[in-house]
VOZA-595569 format. One record per residue: residue in one letter; residue number from 0; x, y, z of N, C-alpha, C, O, CB in turn. Coordinates in steps of 0.1 Angstrom, whole numbers, plus 5000, padded with zeros to 4 digits. Atoms other than C-alpha are relative to their C-alpha. Last residue first. Glycine has a CB too. Layout:
% residues N
- type;seq;n.east;n.north;n.up;ca.east;ca.north;ca.up;c.east;c.north;c.up;o.east;o.north;o.up;cb.east;cb.north;cb.up
- a;NUM;X;Y;Z;X;Y;Z;X;Y;Z;X;Y;Z;X;Y;Z .
...
This chain:
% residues 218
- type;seq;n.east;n.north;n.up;ca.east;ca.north;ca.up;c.east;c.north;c.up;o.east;o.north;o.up;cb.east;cb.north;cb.up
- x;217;4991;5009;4991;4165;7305;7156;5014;4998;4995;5022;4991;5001;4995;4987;5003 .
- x;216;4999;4992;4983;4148;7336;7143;5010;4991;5009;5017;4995;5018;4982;5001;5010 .
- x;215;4995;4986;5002;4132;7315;7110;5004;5009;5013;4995;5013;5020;4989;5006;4992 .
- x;214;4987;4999;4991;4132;7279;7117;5002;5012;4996;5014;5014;4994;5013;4990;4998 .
- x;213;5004;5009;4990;4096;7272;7100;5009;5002;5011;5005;5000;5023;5000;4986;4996 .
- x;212;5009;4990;4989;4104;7300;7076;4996;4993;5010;4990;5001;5018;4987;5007;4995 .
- x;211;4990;4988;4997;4137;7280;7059;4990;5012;5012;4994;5019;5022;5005;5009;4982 .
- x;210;4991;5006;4989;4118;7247;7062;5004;5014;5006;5002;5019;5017;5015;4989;4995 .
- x;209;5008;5006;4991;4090;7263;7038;5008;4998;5007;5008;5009;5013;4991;4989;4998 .
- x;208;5010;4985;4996;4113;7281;7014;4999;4993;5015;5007;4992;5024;4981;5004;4989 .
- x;207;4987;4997;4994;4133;7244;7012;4999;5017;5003;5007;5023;5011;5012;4996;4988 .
- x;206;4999;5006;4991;4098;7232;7001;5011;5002;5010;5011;4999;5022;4999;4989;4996 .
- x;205;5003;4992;4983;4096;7259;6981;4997;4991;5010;4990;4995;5019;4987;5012;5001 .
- x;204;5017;4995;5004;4120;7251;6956;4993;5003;5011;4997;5008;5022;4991;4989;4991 .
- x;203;5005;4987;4990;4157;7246;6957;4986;5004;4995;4983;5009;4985;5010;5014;4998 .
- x;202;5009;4988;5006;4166;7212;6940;4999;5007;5012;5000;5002;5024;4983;4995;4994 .
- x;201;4994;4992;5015;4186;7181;6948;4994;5011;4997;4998;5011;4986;4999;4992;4987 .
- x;200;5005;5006;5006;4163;7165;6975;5005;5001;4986;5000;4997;4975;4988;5001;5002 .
- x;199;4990;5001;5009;4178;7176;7002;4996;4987;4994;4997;4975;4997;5013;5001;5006 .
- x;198;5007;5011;5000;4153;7190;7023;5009;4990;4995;5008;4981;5003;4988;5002;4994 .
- x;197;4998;5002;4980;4173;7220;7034;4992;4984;4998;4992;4976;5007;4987;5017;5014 .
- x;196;5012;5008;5003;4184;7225;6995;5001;4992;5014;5010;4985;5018;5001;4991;4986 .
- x;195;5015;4997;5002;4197;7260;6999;4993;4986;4999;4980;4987;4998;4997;5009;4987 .
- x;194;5007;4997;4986;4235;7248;7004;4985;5004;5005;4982;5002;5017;5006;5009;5005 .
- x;193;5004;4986;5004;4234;7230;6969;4996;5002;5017;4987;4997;5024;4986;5001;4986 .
- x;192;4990;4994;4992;4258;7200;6974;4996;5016;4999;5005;5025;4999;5015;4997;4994 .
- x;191;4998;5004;4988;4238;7180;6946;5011;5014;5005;5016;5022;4998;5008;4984;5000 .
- x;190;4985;5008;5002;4222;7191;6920;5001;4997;5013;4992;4997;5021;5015;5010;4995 .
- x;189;5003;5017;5003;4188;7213;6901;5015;4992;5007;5024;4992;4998;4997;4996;4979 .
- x;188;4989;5008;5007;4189;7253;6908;4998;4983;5003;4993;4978;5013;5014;5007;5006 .
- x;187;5001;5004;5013;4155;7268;6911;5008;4990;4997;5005;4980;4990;5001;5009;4992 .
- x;186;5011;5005;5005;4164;7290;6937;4993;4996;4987;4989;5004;4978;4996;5005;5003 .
- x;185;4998;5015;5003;4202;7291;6946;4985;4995;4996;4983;4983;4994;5006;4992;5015 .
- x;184;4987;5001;5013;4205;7330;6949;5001;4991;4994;5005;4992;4982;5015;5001;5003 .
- x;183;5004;4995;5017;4169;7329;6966;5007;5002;4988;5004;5003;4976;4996;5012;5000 .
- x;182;5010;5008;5004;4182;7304;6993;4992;5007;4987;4988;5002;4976;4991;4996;5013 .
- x;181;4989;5009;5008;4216;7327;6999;4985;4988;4991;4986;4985;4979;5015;4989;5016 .
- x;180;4997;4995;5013;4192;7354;7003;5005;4987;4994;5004;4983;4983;5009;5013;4999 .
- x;179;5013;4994;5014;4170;7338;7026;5013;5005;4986;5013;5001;4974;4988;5022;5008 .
- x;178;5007;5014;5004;4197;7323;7048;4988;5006;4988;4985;5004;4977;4992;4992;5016 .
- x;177;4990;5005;5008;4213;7361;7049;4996;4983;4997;5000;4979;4986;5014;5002;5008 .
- x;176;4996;4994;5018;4182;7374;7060;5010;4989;4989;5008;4982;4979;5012;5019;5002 .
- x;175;5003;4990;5001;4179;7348;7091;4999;5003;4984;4999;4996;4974;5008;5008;5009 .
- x;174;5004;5003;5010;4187;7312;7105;4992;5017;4998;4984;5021;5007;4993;4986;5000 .
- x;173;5015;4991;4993;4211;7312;7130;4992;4999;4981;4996;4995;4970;5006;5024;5008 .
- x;172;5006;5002;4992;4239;7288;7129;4990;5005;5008;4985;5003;5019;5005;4999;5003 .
- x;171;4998;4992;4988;4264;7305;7110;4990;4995;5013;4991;5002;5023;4998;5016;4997 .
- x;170;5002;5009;4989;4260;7274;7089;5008;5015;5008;5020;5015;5012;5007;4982;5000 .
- x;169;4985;4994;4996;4253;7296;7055;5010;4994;5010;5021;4996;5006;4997;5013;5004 .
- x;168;4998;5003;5019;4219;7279;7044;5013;5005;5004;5019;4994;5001;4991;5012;4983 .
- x;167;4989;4994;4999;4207;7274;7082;5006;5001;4986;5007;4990;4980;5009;4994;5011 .
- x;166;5003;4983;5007;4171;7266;7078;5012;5004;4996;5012;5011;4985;4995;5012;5011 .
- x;165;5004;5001;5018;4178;7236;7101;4993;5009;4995;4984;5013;5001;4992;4988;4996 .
- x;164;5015;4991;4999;4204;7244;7129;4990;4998;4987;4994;5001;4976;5004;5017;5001 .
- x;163;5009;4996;5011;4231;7217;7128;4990;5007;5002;4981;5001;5008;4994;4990;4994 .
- x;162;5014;4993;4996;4256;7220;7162;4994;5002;4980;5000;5010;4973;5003;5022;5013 .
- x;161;5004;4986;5013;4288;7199;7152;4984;5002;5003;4976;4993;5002;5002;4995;4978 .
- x;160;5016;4997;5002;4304;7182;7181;4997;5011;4992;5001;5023;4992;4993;5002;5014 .
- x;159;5004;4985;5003;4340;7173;7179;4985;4999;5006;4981;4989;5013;5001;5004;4981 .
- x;158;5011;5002;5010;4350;7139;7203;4994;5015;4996;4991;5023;5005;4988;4991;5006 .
- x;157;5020;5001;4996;4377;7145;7226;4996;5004;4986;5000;5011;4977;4991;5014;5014 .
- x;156;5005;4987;4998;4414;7136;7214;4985;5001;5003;4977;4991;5001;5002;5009;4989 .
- x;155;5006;5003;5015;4435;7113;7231;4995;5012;4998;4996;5022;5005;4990;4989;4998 .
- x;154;4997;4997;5011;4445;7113;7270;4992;4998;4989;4981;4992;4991;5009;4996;4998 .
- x;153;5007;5000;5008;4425;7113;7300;5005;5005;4985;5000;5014;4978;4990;5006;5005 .
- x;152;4998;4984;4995;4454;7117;7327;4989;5001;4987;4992;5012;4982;5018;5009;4999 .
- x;151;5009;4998;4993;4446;7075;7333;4998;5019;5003;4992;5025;5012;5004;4991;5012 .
- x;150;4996;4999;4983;4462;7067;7306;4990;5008;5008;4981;5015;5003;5015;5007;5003 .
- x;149;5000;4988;4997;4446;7070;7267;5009;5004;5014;5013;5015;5016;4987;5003;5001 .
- x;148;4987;5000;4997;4428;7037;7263;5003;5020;5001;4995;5029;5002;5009;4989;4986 .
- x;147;4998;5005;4987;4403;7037;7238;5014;5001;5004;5024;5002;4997;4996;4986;5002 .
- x;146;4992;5011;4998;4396;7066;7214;5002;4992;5012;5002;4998;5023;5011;5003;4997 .
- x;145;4990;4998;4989;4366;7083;7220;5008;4987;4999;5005;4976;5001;4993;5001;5016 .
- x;144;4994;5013;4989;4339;7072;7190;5011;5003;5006;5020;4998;4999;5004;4988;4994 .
- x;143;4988;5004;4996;4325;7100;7171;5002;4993;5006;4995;4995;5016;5005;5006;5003 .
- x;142;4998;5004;4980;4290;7095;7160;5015;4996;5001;5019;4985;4997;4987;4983;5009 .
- x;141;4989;5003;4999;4284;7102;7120;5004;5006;5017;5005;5017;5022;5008;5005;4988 .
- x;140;4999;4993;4990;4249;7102;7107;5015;4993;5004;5018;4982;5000;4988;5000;5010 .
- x;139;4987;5001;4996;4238;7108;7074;5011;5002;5015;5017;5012;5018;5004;5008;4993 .
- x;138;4991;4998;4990;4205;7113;7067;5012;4996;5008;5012;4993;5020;4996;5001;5005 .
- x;137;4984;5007;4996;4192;7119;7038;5005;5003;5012;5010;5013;5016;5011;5005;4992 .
- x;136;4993;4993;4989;4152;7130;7029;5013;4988;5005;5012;4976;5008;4986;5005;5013 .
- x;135;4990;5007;4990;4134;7123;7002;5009;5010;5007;5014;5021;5005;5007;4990;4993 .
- x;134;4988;4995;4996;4100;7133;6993;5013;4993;5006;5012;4985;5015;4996;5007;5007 .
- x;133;4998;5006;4989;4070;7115;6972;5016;5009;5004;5024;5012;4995;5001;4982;4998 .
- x;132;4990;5013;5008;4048;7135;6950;5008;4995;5015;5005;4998;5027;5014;5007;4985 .
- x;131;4988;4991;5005;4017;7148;6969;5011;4994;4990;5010;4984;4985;5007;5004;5012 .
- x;130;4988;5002;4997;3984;7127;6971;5008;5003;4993;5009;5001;4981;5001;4989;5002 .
- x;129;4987;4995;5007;3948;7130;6960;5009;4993;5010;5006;4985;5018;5002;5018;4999 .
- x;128;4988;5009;5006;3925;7101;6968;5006;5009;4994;5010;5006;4983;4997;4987;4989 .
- x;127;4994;5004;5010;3897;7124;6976;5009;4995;4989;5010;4997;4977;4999;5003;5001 .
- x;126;5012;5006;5001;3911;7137;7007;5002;4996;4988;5012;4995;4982;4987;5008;5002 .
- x;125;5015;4990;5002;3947;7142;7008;4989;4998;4998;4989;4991;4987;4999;5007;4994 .
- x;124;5008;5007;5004;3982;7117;7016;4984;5008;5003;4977;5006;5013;5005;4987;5007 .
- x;123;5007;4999;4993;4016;7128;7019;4984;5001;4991;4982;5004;4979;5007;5011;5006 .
- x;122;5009;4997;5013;4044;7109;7004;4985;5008;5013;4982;5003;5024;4996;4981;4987 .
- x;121;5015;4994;4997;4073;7104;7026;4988;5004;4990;4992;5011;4980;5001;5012;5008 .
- x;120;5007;4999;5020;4111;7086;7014;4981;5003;5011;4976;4994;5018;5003;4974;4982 .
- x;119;5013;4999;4999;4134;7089;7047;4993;5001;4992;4995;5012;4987;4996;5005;5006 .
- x;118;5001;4996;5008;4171;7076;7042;4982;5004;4998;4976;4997;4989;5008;4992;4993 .
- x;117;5020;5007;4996;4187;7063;7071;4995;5011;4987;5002;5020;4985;4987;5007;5023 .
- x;116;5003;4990;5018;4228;7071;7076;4981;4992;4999;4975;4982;5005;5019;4991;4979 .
- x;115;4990;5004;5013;4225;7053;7115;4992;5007;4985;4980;5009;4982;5002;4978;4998 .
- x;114;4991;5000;4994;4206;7066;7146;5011;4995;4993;5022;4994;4998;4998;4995;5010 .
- x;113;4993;5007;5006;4173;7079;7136;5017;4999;5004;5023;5009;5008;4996;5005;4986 .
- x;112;4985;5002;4992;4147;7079;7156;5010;4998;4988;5008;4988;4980;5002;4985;5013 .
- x;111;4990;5010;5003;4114;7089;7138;5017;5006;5009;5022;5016;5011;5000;4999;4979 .
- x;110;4990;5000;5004;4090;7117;7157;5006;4989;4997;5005;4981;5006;5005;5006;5008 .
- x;109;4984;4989;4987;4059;7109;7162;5009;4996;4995;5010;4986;4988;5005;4996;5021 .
- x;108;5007;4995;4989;4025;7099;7141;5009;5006;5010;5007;5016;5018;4992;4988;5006 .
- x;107;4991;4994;4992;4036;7089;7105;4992;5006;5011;4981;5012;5008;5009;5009;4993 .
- x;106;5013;4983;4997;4013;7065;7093;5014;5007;5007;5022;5001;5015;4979;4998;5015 .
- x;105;5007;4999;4986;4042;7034;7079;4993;5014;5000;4996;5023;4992;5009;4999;5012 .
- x;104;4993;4993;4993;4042;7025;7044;4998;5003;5015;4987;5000;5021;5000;5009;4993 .
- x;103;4991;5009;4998;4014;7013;7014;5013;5011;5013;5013;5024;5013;5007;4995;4980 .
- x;102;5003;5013;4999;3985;7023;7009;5010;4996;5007;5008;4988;5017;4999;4995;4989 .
- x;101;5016;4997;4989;3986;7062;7007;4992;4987;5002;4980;4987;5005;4986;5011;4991 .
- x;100;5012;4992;5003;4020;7057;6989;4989;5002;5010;4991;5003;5022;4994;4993;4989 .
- x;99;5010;5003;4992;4057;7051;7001;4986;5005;4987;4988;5013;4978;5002;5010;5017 .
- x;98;5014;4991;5003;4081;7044;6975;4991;4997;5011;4988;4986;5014;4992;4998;4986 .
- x;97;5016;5005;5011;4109;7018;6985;4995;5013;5007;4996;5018;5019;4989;4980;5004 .
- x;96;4995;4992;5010;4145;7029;7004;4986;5000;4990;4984;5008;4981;5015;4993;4994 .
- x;95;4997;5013;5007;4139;7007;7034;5000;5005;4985;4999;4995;4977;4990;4988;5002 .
- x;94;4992;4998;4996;4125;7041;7057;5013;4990;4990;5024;4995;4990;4995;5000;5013 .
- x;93;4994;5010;5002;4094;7043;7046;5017;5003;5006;5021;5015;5009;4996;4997;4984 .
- x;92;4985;4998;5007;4072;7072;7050;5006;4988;5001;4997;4981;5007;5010;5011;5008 .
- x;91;4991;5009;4999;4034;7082;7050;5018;4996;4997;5024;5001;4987;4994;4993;4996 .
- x;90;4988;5003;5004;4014;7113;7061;5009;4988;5001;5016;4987;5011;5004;5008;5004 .
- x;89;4991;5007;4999;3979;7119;7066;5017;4998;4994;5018;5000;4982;4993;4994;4996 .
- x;88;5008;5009;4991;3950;7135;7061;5007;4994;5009;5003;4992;5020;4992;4989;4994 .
- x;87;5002;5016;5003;3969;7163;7046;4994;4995;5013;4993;5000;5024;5015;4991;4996 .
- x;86;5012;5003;5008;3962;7204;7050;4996;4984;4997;4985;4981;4995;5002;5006;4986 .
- x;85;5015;4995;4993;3997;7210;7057;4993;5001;4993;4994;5003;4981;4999;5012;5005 .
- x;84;5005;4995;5017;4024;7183;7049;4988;5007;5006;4979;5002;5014;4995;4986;4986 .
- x;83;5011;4994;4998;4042;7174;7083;5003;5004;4986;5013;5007;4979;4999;5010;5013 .
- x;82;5007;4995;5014;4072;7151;7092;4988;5007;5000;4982;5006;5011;4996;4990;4991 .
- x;81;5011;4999;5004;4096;7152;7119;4994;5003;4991;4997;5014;4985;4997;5003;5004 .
- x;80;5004;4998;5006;4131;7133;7129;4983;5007;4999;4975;5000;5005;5004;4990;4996 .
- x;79;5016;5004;5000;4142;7125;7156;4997;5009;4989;5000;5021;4990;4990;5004;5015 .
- x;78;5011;4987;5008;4181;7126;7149;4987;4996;5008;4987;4986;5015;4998;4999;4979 .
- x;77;5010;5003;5000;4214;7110;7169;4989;5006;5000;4988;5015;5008;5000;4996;5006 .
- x;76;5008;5009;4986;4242;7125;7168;4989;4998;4994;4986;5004;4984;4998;5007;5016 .
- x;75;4990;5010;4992;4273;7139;7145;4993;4991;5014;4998;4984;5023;5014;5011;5007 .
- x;74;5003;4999;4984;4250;7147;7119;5008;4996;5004;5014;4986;4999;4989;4995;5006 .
- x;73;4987;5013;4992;4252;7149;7083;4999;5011;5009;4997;5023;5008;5019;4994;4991 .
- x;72;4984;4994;4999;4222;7163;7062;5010;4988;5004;5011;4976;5002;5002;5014;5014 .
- x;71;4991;5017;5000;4182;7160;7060;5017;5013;4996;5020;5024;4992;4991;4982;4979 .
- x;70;5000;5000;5014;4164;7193;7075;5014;4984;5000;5021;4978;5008;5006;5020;4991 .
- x;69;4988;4985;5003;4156;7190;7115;5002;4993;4984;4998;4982;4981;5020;5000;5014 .
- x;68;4990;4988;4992;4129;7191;7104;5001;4988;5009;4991;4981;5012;4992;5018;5007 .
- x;67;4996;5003;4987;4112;7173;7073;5009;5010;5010;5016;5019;5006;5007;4987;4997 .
- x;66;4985;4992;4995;4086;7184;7048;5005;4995;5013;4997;4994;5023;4999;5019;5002 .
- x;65;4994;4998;4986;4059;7166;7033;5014;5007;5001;5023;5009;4994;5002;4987;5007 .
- x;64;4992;5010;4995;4050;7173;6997;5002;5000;5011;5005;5011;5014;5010;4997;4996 .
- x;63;4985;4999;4999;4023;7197;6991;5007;4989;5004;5002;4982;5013;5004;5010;5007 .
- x;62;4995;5017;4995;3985;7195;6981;5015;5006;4999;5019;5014;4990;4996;4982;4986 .
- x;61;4988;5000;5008;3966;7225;6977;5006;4992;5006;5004;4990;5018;5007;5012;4997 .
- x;60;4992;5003;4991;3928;7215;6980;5009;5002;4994;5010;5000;4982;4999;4989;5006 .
- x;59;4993;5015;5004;3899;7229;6958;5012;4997;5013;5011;5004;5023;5010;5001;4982 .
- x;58;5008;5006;4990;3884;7264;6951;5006;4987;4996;5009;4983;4985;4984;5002;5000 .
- x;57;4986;5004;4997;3899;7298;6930;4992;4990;5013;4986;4996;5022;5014;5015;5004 .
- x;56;4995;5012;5013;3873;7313;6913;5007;4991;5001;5009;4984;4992;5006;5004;4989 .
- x;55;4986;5002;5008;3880;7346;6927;5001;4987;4993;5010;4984;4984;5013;5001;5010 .
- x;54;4991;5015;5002;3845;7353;6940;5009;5003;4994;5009;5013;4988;4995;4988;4992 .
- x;53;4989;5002;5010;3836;7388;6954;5000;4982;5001;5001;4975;5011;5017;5009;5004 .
- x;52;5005;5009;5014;3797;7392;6967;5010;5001;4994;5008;5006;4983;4987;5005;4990 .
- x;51;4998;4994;5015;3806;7424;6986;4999;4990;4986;5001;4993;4974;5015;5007;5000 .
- x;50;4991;5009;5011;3792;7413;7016;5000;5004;4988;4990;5006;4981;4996;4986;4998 .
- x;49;5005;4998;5019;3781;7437;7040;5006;4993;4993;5018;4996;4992;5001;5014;4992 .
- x;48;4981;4995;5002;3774;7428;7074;4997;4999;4989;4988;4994;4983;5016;4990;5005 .
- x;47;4994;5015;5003;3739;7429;7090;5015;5008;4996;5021;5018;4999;4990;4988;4984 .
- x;46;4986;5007;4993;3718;7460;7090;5008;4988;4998;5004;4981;4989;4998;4998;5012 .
- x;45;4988;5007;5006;3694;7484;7068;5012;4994;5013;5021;5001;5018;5008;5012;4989 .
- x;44;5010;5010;4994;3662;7500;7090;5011;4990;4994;5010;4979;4999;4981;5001;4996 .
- x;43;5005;5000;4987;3672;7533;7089;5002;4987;5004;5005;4985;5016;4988;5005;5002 .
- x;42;4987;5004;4994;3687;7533;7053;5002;5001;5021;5012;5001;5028;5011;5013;4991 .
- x;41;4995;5007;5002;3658;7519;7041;5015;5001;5006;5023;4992;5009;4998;4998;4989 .
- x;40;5000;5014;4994;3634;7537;7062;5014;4987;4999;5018;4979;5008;4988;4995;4992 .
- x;39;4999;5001;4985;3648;7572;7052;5000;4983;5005;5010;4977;5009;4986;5009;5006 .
- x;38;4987;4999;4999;3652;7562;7013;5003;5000;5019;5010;4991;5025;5005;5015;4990 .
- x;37;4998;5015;5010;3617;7549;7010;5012;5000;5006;5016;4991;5014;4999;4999;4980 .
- x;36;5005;5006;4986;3605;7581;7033;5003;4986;4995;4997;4977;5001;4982;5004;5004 .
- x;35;4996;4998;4993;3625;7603;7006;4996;4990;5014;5003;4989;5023;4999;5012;4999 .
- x;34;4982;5005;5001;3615;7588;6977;5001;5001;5015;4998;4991;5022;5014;5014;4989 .
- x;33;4993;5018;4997;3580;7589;6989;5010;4995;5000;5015;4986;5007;4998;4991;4992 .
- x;32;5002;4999;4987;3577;7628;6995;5006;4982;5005;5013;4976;5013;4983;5005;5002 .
- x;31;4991;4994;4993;3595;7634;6963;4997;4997;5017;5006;4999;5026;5001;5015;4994 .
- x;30;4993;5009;5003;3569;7610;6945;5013;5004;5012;5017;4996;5020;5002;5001;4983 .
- x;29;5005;5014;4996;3537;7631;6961;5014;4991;4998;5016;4986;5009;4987;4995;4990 .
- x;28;4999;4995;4984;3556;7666;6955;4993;4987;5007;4995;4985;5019;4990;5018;5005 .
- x;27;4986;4997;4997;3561;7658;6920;5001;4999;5012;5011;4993;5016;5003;5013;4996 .
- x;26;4991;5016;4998;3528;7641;6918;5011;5002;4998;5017;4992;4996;4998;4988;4990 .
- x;25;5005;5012;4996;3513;7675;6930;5008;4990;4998;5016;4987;5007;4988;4998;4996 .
- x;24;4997;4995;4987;3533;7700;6907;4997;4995;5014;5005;4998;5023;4996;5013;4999 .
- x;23;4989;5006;5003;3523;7681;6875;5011;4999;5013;5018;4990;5017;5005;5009;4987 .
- x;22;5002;5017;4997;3487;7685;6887;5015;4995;5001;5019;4986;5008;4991;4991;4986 .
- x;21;5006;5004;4986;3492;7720;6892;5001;4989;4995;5014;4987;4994;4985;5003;5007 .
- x;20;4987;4994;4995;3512;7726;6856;4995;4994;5016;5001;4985;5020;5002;5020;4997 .
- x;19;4990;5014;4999;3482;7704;6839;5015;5003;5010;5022;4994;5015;5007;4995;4980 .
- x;18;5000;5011;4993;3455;7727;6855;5010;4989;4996;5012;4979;5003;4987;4997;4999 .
- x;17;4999;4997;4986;3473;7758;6846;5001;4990;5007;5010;4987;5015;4990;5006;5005 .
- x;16;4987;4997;4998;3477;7747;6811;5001;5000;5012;5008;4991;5016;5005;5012;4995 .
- x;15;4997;5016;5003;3438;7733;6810;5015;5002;4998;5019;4991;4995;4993;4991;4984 .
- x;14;5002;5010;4990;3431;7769;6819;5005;4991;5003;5012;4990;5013;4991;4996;5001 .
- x;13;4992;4997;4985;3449;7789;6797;4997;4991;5009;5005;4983;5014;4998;5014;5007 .
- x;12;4989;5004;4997;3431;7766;6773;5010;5007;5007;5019;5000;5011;5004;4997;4993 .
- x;11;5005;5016;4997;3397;7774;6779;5016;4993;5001;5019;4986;5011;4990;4993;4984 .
- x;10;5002;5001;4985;3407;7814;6783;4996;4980;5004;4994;4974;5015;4983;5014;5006 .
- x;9;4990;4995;4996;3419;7812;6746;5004;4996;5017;5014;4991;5022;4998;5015;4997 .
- x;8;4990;5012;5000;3389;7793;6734;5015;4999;5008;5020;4989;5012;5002;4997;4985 .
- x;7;5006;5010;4992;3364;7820;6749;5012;4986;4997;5016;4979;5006;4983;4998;4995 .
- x;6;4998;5003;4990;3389;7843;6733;4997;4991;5012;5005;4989;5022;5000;5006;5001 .
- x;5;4994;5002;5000;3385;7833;6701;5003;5000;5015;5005;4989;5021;5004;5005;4992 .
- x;4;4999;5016;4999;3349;7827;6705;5017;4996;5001;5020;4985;5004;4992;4992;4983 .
- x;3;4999;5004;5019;3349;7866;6707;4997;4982;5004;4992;4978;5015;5024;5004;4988 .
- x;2;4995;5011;5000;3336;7875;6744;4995;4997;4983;4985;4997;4976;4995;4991;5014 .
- x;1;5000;5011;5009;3326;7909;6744;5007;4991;4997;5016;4993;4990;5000;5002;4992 .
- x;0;4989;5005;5009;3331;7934;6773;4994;4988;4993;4988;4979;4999;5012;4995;5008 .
């Protein structure tokens, strides 16, 4: 048989086809081998906890006014009073009708006695020289006195006693749903004689929330 030049060129590049198809077929089968022993290891050999790296952006102290329990009112006895702002360093209150600040006032540390109308003004007090606005709180107290005298068959009349529950927006004396609603019917509103305002500061906001879930069930 006679080899043209055509075909000698013909059979030159079949070849150099062949050989690029093999070779191509090699570092295919080289890369595919690595993936796979890359992928094996890593997910072999991967542990810890997984953090999904979310921020929200959202960083700092939330400052709130103190809140008192049992909530300010009228009483027919004698109160202790307690304050608490959560998250503060500190909490101060006065009792002499003047502004407390983060200087000025007593540290609150246990319960206040209170045993005549008393009027508790608290400011609560946060790193960084923050500090809340200042809260007031009324208390009104009215101690029956047993008429004297009477004869000896214990006449007159006996002294009422009124049970305050604090939370109570309705005074059934429990504090539940119906305390919630009545406190979301009244939220927002600005005055006096607003049964939702447990703090009673004139206003329904969520300091009067706050009391209401502190005494929630009782």
């Amino acid at each position: 048989m006679v080899h043209t030049p055509q075909a000698t060129e013909y059979n030159l590049c079949h070849k150099q086809i062949n050989y690029m198809k093999n070779l191509i077929k090699i570092i295919s089968v080289i890369f595919l081998v690595s993936f796979c022993t890359v992928s094996f290891v890593s997910a072999s050999e991967t542990g810890g906890t997984l953090n999904t790296g979310l921020n929200t952006g959202i960083e700092g102290t939330v400052i709130v006014a103190p809140t008192a329990s049992p909530a300010a009112g009228t009483y027919t006895s004698l109160q202790n009073v307690s304050l608490s702002a959560t998250g503060s360093n500190s909490v101060r209150y006065t009792v002499d009708g003047s502004n407390p600040t983060c200087a000025t006032g007593s540290v609150y540390s246990t319960p206040i006695a209170i045993s005549s109308t008393t009027t508790i003004k608290a400011i609560a007090c946060y790193p960084n020289s923050n500090a809340s606005s200042v809260s007031s709180f009324v208390y009104t107290i009215n101690i029956t006195t047993p008429p004297a005298g009477g004869g000896g068959g214990g006449g007159g009349t006996p002294p009422v006693t009124v049970t305050v529950t604090p939370g109570d927006t309705n005074g059934d004396r429990k504090v539940d749903e119906y305390d919630f609603a009545i406190l979301m019917a009244q939220w927002g509103k600005i005055g006096s004689g607003l049964s939702a305002d447990l703090n009673g500061d004139e206003k329904v906001d969520e300091y009067d929330f706050a009391i209401l879930m502190a005494n929630w069930g009782n």
